[in-house]
PQR file of N, CA, C, O and H, with PARSE charges and radii, in Angstrom:
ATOM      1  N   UNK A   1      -6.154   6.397   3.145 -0.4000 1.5000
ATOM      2  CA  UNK A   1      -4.861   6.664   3.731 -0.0000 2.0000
ATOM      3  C   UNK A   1      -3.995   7.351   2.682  0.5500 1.7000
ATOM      4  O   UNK A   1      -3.814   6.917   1.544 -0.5500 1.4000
ATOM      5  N   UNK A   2      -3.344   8.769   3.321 -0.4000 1.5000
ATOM      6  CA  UNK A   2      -2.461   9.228   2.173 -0.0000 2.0000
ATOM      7  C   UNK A   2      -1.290   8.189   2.002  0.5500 1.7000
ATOM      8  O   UNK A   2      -0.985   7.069   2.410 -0.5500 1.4000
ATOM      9  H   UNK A   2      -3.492   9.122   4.245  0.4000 1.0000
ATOM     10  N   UNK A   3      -0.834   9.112   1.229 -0.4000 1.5000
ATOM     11  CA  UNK A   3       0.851   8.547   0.694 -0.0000 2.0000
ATOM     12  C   UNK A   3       2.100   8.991   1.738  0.5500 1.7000
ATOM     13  O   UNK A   3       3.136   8.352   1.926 -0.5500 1.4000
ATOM     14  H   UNK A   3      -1.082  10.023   0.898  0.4000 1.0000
ATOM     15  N   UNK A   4       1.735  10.177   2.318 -0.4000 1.5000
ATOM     16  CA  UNK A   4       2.252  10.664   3.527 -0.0000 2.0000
ATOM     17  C   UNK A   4       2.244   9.734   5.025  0.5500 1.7000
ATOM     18  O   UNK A   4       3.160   9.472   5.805 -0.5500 1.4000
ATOM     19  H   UNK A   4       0.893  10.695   2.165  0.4000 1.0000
ATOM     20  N   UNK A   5       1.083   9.450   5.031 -0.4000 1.5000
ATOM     21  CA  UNK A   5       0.322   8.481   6.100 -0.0000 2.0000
ATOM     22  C   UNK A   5       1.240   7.103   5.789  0.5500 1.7000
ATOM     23  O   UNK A   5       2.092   6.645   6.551 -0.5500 1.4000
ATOM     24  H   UNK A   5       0.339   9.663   4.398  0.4000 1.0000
ATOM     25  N   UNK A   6       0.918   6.651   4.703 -0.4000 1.5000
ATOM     26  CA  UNK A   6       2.141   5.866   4.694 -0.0000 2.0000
ATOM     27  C   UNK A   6       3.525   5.802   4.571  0.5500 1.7000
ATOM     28  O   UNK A   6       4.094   4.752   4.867 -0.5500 1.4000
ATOM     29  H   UNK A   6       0.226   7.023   4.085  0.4000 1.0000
ATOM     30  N   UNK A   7       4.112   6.706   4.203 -0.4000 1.5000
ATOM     31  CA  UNK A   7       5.346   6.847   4.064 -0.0000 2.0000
ATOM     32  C   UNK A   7       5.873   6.602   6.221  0.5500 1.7000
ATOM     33  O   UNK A   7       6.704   5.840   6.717 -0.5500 1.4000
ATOM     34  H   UNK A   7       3.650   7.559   3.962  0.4000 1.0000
ATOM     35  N   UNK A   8       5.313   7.209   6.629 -0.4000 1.5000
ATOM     36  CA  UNK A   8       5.921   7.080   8.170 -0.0000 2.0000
ATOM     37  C   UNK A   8       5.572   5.982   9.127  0.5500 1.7000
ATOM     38  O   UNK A   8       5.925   5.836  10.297 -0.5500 1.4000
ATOM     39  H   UNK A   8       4.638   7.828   6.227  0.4000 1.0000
ATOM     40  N   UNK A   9       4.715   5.161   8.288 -0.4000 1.5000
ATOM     41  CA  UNK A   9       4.590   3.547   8.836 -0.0000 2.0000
ATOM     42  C   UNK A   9       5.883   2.727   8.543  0.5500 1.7000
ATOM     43  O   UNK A   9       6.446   2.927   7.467 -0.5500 1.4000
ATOM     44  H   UNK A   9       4.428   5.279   7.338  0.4000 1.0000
ATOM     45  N   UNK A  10       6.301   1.989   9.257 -0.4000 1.5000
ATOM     46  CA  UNK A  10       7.308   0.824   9.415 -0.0000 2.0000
ATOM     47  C   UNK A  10       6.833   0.034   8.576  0.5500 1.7000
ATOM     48  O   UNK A  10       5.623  -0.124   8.416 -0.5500 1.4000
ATOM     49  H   UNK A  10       5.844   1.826  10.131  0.4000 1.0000
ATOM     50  N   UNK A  11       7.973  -0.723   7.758 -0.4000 1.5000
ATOM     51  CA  UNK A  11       7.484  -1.535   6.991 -0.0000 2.0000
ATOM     52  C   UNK A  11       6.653  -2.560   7.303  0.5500 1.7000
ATOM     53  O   UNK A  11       5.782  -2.853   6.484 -0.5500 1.4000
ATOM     54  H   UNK A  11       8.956  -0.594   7.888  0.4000 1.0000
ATOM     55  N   UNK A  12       6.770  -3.368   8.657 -0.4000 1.5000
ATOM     56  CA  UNK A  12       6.302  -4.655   9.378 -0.0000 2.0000
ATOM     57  C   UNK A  12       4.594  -3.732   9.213  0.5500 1.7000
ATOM     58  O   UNK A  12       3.712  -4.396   8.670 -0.5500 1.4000
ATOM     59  H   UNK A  12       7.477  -3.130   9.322  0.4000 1.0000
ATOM     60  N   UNK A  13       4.240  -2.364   9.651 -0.4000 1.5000
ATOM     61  CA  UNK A  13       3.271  -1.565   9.675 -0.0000 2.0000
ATOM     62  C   UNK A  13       2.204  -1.312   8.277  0.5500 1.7000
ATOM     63  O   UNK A  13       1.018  -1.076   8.047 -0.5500 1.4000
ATOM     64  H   UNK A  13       4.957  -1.825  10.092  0.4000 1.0000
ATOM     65  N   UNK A  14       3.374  -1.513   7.616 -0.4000 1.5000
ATOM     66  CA  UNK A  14       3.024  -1.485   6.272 -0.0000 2.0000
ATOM     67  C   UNK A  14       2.268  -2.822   5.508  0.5500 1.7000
ATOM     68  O   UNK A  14       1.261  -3.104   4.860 -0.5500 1.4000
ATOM     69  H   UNK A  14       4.337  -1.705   7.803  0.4000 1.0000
ATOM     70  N   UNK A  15       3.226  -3.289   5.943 -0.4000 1.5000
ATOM     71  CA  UNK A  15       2.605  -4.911   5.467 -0.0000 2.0000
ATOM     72  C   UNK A  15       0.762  -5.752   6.041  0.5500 1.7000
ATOM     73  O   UNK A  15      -0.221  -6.263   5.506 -0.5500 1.4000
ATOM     74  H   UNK A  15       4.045  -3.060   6.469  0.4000 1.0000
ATOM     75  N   UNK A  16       1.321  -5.373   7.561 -0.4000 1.5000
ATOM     76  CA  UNK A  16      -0.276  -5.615   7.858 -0.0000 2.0000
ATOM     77  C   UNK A  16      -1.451  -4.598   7.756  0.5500 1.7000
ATOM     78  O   UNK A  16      -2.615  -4.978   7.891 -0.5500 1.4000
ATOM     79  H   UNK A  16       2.120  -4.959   7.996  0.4000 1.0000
ATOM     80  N   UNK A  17      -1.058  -3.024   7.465 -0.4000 1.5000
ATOM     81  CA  UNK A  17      -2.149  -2.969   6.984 -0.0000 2.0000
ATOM     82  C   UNK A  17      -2.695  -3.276   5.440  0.5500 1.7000
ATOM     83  O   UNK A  17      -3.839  -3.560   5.087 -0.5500 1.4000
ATOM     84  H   UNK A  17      -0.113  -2.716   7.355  0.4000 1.0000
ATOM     85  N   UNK A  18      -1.606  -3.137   4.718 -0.4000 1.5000
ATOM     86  CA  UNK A  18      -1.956  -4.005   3.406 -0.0000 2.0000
ATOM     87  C   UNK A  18      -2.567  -5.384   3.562  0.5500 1.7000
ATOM     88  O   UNK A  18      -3.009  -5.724   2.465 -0.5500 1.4000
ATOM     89  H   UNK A  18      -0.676  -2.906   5.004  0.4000 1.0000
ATOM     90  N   UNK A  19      -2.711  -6.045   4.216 -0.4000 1.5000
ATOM     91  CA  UNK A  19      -3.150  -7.024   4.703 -0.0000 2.0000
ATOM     92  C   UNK A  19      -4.665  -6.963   4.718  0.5500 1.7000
ATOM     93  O   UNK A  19      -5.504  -7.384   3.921 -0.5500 1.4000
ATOM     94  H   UNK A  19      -2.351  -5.769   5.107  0.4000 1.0000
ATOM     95  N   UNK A  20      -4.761  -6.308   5.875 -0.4000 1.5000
ATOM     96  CA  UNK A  20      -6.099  -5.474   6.392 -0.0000 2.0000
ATOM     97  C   UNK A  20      -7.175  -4.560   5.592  0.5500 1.7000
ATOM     98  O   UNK A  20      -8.339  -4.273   5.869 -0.5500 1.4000
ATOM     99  H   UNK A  20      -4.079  -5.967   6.522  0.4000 1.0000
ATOM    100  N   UNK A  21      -6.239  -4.168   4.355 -0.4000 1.5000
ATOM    101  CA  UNK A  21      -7.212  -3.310   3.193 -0.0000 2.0000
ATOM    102  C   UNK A  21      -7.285  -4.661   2.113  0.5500 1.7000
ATOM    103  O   UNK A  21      -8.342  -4.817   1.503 -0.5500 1.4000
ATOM    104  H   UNK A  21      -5.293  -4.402   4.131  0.4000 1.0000
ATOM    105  N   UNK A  22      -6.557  -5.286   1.966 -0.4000 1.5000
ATOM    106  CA  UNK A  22      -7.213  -6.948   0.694 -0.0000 2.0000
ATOM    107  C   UNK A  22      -8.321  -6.825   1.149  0.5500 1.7000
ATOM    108  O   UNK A  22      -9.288  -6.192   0.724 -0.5500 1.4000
ATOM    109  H   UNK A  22      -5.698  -5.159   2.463  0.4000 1.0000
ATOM    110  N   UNK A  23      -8.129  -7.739   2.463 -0.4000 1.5000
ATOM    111  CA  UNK A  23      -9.218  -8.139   3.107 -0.0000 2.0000
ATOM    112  C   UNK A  23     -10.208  -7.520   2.740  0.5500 1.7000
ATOM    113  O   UNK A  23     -10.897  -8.006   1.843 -0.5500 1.4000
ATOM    114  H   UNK A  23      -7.344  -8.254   2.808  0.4000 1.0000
ATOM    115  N   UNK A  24     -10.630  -6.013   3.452 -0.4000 1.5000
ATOM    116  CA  UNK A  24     -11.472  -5.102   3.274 -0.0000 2.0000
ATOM    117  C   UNK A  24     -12.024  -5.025   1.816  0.5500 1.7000
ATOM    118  O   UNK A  24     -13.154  -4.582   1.609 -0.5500 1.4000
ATOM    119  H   UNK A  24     -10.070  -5.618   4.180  0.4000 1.0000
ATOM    120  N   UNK A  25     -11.275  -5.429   0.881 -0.4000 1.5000
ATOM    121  CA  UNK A  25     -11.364  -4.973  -0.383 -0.0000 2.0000
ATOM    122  C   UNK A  25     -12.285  -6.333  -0.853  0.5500 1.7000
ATOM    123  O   UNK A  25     -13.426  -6.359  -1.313 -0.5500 1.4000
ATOM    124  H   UNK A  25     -10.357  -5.788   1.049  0.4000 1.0000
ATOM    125  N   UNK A  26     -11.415  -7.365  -0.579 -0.4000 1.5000
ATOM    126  CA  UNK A  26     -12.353  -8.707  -0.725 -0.0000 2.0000
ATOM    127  C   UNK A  26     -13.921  -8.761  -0.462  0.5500 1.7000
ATOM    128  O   UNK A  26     -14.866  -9.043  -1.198 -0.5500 1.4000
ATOM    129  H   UNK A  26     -10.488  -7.344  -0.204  0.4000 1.0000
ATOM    130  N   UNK A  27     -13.832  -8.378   0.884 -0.4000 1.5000
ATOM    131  CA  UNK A  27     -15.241  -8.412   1.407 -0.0000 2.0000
ATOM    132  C   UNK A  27     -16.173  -7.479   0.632  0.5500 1.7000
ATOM    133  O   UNK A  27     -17.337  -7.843   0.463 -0.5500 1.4000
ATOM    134  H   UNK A  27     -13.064  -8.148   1.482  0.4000 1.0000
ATOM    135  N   UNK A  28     -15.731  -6.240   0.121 -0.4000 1.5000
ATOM    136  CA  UNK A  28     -16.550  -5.166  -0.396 -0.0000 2.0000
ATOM    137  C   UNK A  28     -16.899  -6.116  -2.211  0.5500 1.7000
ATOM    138  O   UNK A  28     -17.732  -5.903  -3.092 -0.5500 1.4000
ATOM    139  H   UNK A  28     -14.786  -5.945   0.258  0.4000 1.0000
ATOM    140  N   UNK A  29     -15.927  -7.015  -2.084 -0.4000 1.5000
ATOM    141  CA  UNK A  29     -16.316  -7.051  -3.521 -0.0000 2.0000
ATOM    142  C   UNK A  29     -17.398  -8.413  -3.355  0.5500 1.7000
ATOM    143  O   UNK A  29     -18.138  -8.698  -4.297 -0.5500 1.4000
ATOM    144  H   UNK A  29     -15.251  -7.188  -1.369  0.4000 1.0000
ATOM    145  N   UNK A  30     -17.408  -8.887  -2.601 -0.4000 1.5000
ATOM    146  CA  UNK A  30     -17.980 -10.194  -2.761 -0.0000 2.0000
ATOM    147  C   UNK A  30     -19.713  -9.619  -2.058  0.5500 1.7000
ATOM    148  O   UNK A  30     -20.783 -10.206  -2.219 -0.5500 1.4000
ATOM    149  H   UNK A  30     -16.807  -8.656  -1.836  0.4000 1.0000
ATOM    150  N   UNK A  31     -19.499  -8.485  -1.383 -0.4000 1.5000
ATOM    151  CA  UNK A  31     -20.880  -7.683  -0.672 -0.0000 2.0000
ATOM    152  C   UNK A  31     -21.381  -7.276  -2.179  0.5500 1.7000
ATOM    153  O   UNK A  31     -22.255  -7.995  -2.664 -0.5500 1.4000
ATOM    154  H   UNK A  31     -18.630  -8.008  -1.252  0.4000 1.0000
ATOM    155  N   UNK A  32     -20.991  -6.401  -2.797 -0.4000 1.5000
ATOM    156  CA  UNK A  32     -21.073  -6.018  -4.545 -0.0000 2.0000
ATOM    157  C   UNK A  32     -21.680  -6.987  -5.335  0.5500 1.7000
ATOM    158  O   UNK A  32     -22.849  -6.825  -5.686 -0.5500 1.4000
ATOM    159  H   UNK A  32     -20.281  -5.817  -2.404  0.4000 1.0000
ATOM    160  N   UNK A  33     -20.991  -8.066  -5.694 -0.4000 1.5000
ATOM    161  CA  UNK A  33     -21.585  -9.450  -6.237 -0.0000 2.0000
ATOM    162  C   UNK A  33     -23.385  -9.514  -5.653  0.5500 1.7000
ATOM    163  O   UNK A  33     -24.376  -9.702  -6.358 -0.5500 1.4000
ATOM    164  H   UNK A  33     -20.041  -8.198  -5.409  0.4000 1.0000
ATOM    165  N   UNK A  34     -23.326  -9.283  -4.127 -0.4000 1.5000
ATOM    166  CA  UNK A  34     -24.497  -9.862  -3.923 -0.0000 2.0000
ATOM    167  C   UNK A  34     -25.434  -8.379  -3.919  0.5500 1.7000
ATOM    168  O   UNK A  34     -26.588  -8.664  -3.600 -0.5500 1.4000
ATOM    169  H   UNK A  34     -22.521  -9.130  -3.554  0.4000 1.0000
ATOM    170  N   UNK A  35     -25.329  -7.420  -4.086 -0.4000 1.5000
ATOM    171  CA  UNK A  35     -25.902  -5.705  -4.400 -0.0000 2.0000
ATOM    172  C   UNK A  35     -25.981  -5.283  -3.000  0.5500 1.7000
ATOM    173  O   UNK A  35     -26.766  -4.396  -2.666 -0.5500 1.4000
ATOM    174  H   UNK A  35     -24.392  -7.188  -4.345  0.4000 1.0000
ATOM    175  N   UNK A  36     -25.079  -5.970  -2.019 -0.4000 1.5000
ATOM    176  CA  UNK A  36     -25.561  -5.395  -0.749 -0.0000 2.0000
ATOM    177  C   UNK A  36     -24.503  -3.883  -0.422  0.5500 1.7000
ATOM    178  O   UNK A  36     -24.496  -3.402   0.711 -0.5500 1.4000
ATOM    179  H   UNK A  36     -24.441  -6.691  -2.290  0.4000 1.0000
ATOM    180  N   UNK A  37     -23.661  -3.260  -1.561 -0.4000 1.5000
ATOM    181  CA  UNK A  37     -22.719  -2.362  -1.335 -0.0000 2.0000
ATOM    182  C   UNK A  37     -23.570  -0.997  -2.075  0.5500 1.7000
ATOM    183  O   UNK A  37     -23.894  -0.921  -3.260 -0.5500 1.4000
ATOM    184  H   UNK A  37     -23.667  -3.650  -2.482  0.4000 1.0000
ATOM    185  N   UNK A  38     -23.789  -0.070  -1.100 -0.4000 1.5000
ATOM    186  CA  UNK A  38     -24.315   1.382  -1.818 -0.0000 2.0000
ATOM    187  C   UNK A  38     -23.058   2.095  -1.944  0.5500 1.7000
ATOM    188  O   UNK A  38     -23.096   2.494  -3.108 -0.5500 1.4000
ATOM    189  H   UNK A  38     -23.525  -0.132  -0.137  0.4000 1.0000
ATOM    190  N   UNK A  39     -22.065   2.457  -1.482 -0.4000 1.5000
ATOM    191  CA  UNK A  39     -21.255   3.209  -1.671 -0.0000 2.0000
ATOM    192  C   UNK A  39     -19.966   2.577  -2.701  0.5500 1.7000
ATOM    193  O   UNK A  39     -18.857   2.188  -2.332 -0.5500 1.4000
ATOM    194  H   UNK A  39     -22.033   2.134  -0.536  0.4000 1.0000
ATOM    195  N   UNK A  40     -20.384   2.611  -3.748 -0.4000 1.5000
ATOM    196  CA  UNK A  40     -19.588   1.600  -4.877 -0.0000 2.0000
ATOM    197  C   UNK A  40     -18.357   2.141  -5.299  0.5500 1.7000
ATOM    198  O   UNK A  40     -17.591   1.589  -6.089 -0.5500 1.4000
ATOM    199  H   UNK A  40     -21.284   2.927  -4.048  0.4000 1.0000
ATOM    200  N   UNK A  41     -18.167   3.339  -4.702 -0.4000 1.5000
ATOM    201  CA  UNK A  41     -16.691   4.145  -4.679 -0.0000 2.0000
ATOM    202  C   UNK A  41     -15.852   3.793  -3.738  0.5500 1.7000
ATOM    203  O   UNK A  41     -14.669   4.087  -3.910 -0.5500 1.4000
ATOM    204  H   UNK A  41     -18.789   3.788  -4.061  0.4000 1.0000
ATOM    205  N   UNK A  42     -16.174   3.219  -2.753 -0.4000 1.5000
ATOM    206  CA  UNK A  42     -14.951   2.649  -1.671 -0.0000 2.0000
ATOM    207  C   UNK A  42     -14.246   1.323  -2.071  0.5500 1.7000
ATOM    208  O   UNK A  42     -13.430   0.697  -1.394 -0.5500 1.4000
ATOM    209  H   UNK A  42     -17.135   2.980  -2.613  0.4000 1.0000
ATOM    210  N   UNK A  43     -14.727   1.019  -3.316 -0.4000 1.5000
ATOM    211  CA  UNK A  43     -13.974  -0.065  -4.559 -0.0000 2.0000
ATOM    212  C   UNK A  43     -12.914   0.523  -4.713  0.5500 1.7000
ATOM    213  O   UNK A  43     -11.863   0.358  -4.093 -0.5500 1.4000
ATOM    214  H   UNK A  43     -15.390   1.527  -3.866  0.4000 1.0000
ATOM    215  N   UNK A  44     -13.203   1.403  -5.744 -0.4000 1.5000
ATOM    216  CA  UNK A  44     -11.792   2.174  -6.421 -0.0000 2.0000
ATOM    217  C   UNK A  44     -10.727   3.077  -5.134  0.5500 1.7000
ATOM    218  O   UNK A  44      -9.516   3.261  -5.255 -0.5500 1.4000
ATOM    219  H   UNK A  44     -14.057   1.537  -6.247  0.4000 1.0000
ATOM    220  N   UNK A  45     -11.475   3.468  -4.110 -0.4000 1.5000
ATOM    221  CA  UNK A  45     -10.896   4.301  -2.962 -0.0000 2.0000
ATOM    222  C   UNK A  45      -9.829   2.853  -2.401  0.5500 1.7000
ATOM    223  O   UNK A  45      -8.626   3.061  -2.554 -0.5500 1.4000
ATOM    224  H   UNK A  45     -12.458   3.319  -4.011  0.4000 1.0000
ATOM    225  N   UNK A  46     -10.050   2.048  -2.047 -0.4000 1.5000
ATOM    226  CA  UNK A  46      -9.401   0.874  -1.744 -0.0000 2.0000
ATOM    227  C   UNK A  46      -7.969   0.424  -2.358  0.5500 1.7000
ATOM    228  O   UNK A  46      -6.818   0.500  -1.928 -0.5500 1.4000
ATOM    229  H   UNK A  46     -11.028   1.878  -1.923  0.4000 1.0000
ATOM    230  N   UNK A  47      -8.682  -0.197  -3.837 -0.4000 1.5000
ATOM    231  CA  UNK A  47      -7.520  -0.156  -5.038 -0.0000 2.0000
ATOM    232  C   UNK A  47      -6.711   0.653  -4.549  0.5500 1.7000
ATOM    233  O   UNK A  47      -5.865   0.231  -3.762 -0.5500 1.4000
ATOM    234  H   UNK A  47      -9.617  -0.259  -4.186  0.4000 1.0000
ATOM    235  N   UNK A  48      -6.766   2.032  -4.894 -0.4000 1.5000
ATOM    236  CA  UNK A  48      -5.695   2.931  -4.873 -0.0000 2.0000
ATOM    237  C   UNK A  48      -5.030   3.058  -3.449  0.5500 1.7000
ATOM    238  O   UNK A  48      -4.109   3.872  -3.380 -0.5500 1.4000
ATOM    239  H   UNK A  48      -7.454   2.375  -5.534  0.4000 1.0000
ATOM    240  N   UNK A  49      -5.397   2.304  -2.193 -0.4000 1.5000
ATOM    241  CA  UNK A  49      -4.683   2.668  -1.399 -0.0000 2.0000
ATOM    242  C   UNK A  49      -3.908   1.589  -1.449  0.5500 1.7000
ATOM    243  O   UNK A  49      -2.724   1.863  -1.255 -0.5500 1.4000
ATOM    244  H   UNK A  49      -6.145   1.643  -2.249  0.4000 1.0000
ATOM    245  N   UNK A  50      -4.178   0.229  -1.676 -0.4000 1.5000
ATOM    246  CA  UNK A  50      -3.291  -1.348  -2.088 -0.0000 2.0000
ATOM    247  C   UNK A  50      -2.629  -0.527  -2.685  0.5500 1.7000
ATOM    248  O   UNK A  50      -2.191   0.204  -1.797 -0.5500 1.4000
ATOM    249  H   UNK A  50      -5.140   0.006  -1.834  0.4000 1.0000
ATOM    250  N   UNK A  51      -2.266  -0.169  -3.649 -0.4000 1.5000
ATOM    251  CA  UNK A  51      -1.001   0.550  -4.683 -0.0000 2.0000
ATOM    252  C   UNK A  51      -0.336   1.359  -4.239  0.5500 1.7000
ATOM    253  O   UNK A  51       0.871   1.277  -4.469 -0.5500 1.4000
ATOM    254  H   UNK A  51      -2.623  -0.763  -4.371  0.4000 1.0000
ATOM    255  N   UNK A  52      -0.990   2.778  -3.194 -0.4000 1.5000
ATOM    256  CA  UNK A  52      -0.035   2.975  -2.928 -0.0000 2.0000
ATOM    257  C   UNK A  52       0.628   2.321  -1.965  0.5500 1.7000
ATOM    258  O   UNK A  52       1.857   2.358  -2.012 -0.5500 1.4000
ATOM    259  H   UNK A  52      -1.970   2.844  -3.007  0.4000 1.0000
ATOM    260  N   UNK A  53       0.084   1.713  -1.078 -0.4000 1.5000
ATOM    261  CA  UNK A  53       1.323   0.820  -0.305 -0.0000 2.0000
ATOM    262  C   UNK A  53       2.153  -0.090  -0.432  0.5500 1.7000
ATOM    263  O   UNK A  53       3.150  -0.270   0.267 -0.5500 1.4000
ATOM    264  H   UNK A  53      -0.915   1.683  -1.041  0.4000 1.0000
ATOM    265  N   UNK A  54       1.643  -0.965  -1.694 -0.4000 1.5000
ATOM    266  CA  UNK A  54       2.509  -1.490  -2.639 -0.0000 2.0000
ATOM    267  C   UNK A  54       3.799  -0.879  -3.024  0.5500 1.7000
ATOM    268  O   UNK A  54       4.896  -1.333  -2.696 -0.5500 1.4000
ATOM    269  H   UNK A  54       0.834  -0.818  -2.262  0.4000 1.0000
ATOM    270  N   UNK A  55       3.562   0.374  -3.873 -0.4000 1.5000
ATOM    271  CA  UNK A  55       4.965   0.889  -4.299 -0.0000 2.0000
ATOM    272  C   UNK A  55       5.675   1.681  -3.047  0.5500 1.7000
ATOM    273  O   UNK A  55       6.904   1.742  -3.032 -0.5500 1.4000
ATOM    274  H   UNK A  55       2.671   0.742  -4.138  0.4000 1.0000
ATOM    275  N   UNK A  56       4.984   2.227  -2.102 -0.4000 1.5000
ATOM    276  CA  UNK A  56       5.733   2.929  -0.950 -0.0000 2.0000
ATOM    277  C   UNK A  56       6.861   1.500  -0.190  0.5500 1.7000
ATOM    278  O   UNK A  56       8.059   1.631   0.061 -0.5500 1.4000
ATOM    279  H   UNK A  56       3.986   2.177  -2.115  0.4000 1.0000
ATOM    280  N   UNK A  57       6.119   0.372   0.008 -0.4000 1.5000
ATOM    281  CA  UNK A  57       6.537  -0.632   0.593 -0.0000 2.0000
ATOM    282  C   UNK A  57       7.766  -1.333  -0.743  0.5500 1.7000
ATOM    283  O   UNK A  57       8.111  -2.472  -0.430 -0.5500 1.4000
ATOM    284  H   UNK A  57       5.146   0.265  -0.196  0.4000 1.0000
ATOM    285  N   UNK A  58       8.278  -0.939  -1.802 -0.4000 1.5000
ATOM    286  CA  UNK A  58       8.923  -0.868  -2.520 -0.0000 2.0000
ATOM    287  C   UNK A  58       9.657  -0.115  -2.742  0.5500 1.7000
ATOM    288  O   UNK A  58      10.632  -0.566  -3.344 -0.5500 1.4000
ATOM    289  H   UNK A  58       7.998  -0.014  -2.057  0.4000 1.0000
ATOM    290  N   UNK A  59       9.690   1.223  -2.475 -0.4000 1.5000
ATOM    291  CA  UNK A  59      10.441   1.997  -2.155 -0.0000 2.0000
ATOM    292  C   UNK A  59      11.448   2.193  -1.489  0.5500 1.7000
ATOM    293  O   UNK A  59      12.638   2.319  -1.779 -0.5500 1.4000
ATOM    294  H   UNK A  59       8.898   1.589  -1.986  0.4000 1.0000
ATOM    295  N   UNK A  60      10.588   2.218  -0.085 -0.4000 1.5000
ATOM    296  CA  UNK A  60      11.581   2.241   1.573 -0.0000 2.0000
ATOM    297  C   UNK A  60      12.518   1.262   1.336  0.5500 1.7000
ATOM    298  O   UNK A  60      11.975   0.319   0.760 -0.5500 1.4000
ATOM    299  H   UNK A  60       9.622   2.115   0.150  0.4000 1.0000
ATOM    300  N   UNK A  61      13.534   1.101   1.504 -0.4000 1.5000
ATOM    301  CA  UNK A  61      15.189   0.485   1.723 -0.0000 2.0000
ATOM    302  C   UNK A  61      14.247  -0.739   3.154  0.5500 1.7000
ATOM    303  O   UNK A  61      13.357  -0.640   3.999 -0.5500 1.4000
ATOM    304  H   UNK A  61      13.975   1.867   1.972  0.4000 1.0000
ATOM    305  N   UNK A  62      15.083  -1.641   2.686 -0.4000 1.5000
ATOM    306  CA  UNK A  62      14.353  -2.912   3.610 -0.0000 2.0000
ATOM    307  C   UNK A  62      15.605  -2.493   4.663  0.5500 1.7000
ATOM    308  O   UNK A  62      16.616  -1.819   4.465 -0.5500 1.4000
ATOM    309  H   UNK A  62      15.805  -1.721   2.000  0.4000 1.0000
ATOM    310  N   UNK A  63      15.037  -3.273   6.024 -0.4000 1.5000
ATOM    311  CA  UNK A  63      15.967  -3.318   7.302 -0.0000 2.0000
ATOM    312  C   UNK A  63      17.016  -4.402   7.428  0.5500 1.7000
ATOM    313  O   UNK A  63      16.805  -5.611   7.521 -0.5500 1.4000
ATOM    314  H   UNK A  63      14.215  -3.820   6.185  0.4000 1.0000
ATOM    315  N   UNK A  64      18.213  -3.758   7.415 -0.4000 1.5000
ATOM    316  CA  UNK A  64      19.250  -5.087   7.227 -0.0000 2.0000
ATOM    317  C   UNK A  64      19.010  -5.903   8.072  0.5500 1.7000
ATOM    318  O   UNK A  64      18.699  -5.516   9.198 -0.5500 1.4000
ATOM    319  H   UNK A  64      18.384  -2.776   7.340  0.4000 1.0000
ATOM    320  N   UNK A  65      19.097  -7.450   7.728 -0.4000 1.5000
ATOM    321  CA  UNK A  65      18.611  -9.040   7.942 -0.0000 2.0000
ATOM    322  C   UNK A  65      19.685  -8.735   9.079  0.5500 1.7000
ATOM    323  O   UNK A  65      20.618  -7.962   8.861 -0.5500 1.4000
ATOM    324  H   UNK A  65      19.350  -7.764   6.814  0.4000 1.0000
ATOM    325  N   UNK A  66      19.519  -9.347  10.243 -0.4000 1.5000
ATOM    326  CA  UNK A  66      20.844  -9.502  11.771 -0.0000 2.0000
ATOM    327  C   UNK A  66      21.098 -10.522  11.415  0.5500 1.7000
ATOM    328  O   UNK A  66      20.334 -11.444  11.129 -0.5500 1.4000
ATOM    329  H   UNK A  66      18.762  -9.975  10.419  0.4000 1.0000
ATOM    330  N   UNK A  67      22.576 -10.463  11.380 -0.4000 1.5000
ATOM    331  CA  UNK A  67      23.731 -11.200  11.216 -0.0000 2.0000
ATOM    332  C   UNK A  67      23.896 -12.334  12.214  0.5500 1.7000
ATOM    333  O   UNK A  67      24.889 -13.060  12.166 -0.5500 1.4000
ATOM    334  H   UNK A  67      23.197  -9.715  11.612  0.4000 1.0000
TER
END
């Protein structure tokens, strides 16, 4: 996912798919542990998308709390 791609997700949007790539990321690593992962670049491809949604989701101005 670009940085673009995320930039026009909603934060609530943002959050679960960050959610959804741990996960993903978890599973790839614990598949790894056991040698069942051939494509050992969708490790680092992962990482970098947690980060960027990390700092994008740090970025964006949060939605004022209703009063």
């Amino acid at each position: 996912m670009t940085a673009k791609e995320i930039r026009e997700l909603s934060p609530e949007e943002i959050g679960t798919k960050l959610r959804e790539t741990r996960s993903q990321l978890l599973q790839l690593r614990l598949r790894k542990q056991t040698g069942q992962v051939e494509k050992t670049h969708e490790l680092r491809t992962l990482r970098k998308t947690v980060a960027r949604m990390e700092t994008i989701s740090r970025q964006k101005p949060k939605a004022p709390a209703a009063a």
